[in-house]
C-alpha positions in Angstrom: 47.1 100.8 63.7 48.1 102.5 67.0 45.9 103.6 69.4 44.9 107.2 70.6 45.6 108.0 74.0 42.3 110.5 74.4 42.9 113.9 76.4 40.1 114.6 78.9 38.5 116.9 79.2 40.4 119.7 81.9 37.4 121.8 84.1 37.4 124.6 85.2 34.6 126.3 87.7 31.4 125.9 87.3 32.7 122.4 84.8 33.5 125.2 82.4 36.5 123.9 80.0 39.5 125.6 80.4 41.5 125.7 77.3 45.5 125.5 77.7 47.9 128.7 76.5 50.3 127.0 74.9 49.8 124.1 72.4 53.0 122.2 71.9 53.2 120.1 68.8 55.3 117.2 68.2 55.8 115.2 65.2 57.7 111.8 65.4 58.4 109.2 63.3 61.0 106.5 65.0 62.5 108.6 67.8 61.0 107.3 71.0 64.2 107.6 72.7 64.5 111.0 71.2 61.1 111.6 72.3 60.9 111.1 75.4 63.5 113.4 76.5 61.6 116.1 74.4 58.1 115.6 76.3 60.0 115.6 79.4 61.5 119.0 78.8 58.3 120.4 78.1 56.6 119.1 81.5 59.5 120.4 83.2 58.6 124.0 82.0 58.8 126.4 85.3 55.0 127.7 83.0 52.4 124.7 83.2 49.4 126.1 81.2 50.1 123.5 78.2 49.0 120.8 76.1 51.5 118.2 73.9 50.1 117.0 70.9 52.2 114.1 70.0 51.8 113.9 66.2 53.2 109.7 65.3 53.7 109.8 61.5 53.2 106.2 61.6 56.0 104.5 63.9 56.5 101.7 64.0 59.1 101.6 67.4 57.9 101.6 70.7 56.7 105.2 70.3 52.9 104.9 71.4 54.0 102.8 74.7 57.1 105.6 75.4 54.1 108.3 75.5 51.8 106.0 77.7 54.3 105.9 80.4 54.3 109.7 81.1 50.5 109.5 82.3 49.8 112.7 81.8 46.2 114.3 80.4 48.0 116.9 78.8 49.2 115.1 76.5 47.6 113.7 73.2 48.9 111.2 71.1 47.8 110.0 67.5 49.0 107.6 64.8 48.4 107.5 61.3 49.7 106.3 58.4 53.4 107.3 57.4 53.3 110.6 55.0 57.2 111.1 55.2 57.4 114.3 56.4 56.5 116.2 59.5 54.4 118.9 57.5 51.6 117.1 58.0 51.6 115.4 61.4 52.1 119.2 62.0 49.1 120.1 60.4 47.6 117.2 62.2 48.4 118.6 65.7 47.7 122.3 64.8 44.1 121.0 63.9 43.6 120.0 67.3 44.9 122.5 69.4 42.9 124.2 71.7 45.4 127.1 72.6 45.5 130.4 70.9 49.9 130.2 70.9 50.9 126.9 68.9 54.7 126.3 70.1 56.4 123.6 67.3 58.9 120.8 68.8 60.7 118.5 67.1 61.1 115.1 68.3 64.6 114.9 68.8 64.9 118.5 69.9 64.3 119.6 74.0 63.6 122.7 75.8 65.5 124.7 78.8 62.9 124.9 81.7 62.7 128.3 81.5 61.6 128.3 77.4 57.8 129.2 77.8 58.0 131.5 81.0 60.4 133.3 79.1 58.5 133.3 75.8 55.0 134.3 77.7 56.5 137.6 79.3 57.2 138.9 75.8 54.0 138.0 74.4 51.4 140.8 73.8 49.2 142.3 71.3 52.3 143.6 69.1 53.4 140.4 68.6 52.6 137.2 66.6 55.4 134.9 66.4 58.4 134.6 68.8 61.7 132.7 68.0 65.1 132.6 69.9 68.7 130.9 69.8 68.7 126.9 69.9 72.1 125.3 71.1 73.2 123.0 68.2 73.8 119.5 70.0 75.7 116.6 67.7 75.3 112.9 67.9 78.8 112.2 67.1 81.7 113.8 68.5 80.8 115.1 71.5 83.5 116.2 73.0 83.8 119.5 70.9 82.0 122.1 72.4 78.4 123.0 71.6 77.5 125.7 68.7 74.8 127.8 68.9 72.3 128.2 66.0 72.2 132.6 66.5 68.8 133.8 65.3 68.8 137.4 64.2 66.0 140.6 64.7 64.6 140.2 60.9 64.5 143.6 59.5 61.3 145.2 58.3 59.7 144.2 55.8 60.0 141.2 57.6 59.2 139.4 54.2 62.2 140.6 52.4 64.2 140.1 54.9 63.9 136.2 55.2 63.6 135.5 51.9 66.7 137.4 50.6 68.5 136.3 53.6 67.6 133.1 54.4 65.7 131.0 57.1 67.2 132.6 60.6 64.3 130.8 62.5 65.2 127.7 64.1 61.4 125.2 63.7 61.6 124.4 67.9 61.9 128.0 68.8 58.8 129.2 67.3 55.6 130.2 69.3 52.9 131.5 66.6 49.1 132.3 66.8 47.5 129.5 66.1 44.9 131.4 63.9 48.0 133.2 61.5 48.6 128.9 60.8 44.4 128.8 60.1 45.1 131.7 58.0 47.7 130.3 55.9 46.3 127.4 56.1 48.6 125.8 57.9 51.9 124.0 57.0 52.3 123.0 52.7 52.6 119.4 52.5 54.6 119.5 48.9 57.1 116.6 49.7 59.2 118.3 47.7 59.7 121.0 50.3 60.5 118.3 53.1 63.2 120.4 55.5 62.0 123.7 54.7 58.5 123.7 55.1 58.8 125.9 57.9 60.9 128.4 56.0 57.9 128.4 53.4 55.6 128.8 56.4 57.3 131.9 57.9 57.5 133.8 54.8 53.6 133.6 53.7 53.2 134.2 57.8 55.2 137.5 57.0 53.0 138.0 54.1 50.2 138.9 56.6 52.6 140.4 59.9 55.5 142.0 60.5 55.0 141.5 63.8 57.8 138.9 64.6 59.8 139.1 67.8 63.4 137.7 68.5 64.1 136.5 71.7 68.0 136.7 72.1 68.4 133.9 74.4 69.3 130.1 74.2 66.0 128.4 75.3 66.4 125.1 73.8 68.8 122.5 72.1 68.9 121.5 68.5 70.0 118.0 67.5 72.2 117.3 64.3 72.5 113.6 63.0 75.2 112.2 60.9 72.4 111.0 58.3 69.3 113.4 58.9 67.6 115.4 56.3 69.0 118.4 57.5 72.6 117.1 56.4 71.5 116.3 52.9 71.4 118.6 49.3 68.8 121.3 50.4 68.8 123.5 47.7 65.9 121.5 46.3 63.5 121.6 48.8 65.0 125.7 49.2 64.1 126.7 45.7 60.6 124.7 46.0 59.8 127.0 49.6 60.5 130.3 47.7 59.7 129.7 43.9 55.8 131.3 44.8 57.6 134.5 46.2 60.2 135.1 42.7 57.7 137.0 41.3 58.4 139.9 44.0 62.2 140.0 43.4 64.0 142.2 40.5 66.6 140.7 38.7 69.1 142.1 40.6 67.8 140.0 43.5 66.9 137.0 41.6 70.4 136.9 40.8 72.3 137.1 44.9 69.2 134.5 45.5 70.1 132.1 42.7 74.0 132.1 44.0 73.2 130.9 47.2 71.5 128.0 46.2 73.5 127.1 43.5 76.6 127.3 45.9 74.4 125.0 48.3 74.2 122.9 45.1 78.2 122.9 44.6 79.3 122.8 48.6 77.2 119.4 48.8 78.5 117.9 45.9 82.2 119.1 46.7 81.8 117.3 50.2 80.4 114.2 48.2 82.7 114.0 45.5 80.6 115.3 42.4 83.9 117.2 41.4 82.2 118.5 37.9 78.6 119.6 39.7 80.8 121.4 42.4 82.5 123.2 39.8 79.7 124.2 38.1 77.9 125.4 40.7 80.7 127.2 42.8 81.8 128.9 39.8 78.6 130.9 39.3 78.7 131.6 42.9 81.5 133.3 42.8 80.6 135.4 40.5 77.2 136.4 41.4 77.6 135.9 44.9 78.3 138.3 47.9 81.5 138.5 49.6 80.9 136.0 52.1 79.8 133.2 49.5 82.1 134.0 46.7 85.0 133.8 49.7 83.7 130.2 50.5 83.3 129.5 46.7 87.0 130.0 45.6 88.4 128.2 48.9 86.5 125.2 47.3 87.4 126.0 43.6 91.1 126.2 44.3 91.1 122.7 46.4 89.1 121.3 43.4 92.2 122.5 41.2 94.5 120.4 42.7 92.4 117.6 42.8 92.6 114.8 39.7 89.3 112.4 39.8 89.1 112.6 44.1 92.8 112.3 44.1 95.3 114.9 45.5 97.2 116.2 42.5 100.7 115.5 42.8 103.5 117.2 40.3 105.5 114.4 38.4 109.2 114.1 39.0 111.6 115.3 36.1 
């Protein structure tokens, strides 16, 4: 088992402990490349009142030594046993934080130096979570230019709003009160939800605010592998973050949120070659979906109609 490298304990007059502002937490799980450029983005912040909670969801890389070699007491680092998902290394590092704004990090994600100043002058008593733009960044390809993920202003009810139109909150923009987490009780460790457990998270958070402030700004980069969870079928793990919230919806409603994750369904197996699945799928998407999804749906169905068992259909001669 990996050791913890211990915080101490930071004093302030009279050897009164000073807490940090912002506690930024990290899960990792094999990334100690990654990770070190994320830890170094964050103690390159133009705003120094932080702590890192390094959250190792058991590595078994050269993680504990990469974190070791920054030296620095705001930092914390534990190990435990591999859970296979970074809900609960989260959990783990929002347990431990001593600051009343938890900011979320992922491993392989990094900050502009300007991400906390920028997020502490909009902080203030009518607001409870912040979120901004991320710059996607890919591991292939590099040489076509960098995407942005563009966050929107959720509409009131805030609620509503995310779960009829999807997650528009990127996981390393987010700066939350730590005690909204206590209240939900933090991050729901259902493995089935693995890559949208934060989606889950924001919508029982706007169960108890609407106090949710977008930041219209790119404060941070957002990395995209060839074979991450993010790439794979998410309409699983989509319909396990929402199916506690159906009861809310009219049928109406049930119906525009069922066609966009069946046609999540039918775009991944189109792209794998599950020609009969796709079908399926992208056929009911367009015809309960919106404009925008039936559009997408149909561009897919008509390819598929010239297509003979992943073969290009070809008219025979005579």
């Amino acid at each position: 088992m990996e050791p913890e490298i211990a915080t101490p304990t930071r004093a302030g007059s009279h050897g009164a402990t000073v807490k940090p502002f912002f506690s930024v937490v990290i899960p990792t799980y094999n990334r100690a490349h990654e990770l070190r450029r994320a830890i170094q983005s964050v103690l390159e912040q133009s705003f120094s009142d932080f702590e890192i909670l390094v959250m190792d969801d058991g590595s078994t890389d050269n993680t504990c030594e990469v974190v070791a070699r920054f030296n620095d007491d705001r930092i914390t680092y534990e190990w435990d046993q591999n859970f296979g998902g970074p809900a609960r290394p989260r959990n783990r590092g929002i347990a431990k934080a001593q600051g009343q704004w938890i900011c979320f990090l992922d491993a392989d994600d990094w900050w502009a130096p300007s991400k906390l100043r920028t997020c502490l002058q909009h902080i203030s008593e009518a607001v409870d979570l912040l979120y901004h733009d991320l710059e996607i960044v890919r591991d292939r390809r590099p040489f076509i230019r960098r995407k942005k993920i563009k966050s929107s202003h959720v509409k009131q009810p805030v609620f509503m709003d995310l779960l009829m139109n999807g997650n528009a909150i990127g996981n390393s923009s987010v700066v939350v009160r730590r005690n909204l987490l206590e209240q939900i009780g933090g991050i729901d460790e259902n493995v089935e939800m693995i890559a949208c457990e934060d989606y889950n998270a924001w919508l029982r958070i706007a169960q108890v605010t609407e106090a949710f402030l977008y930041i219209p700004k790119s404060l941070g980069y957002y990395a995209v592998h060839e074979n991450g969870i993010s790439q794979k079928d998410m309409s699983s793990a989509l319909r396990c973050a929402i199916a506690g919230f159906s009861s809310v919806l009219n049928q109406r409603q049930k119906c525009k949120l069922e066609s966009k994750l069946r046609y999540l369904t039918g775009r991944f197996a189109y792209v794998s070659g599950d020609f009969d699945i796709a079908k399926e799928n992208l056929s009911f998407a367009l015809r309960h979906g919106e404009f925008k999804i039936a559009v997408k749906s149909i561009l897919m169905l008509l390819v598929l109609t010239m297509t003979r068992h992943g073969r290009p259909w070809r008219r025979k001669n005579g």
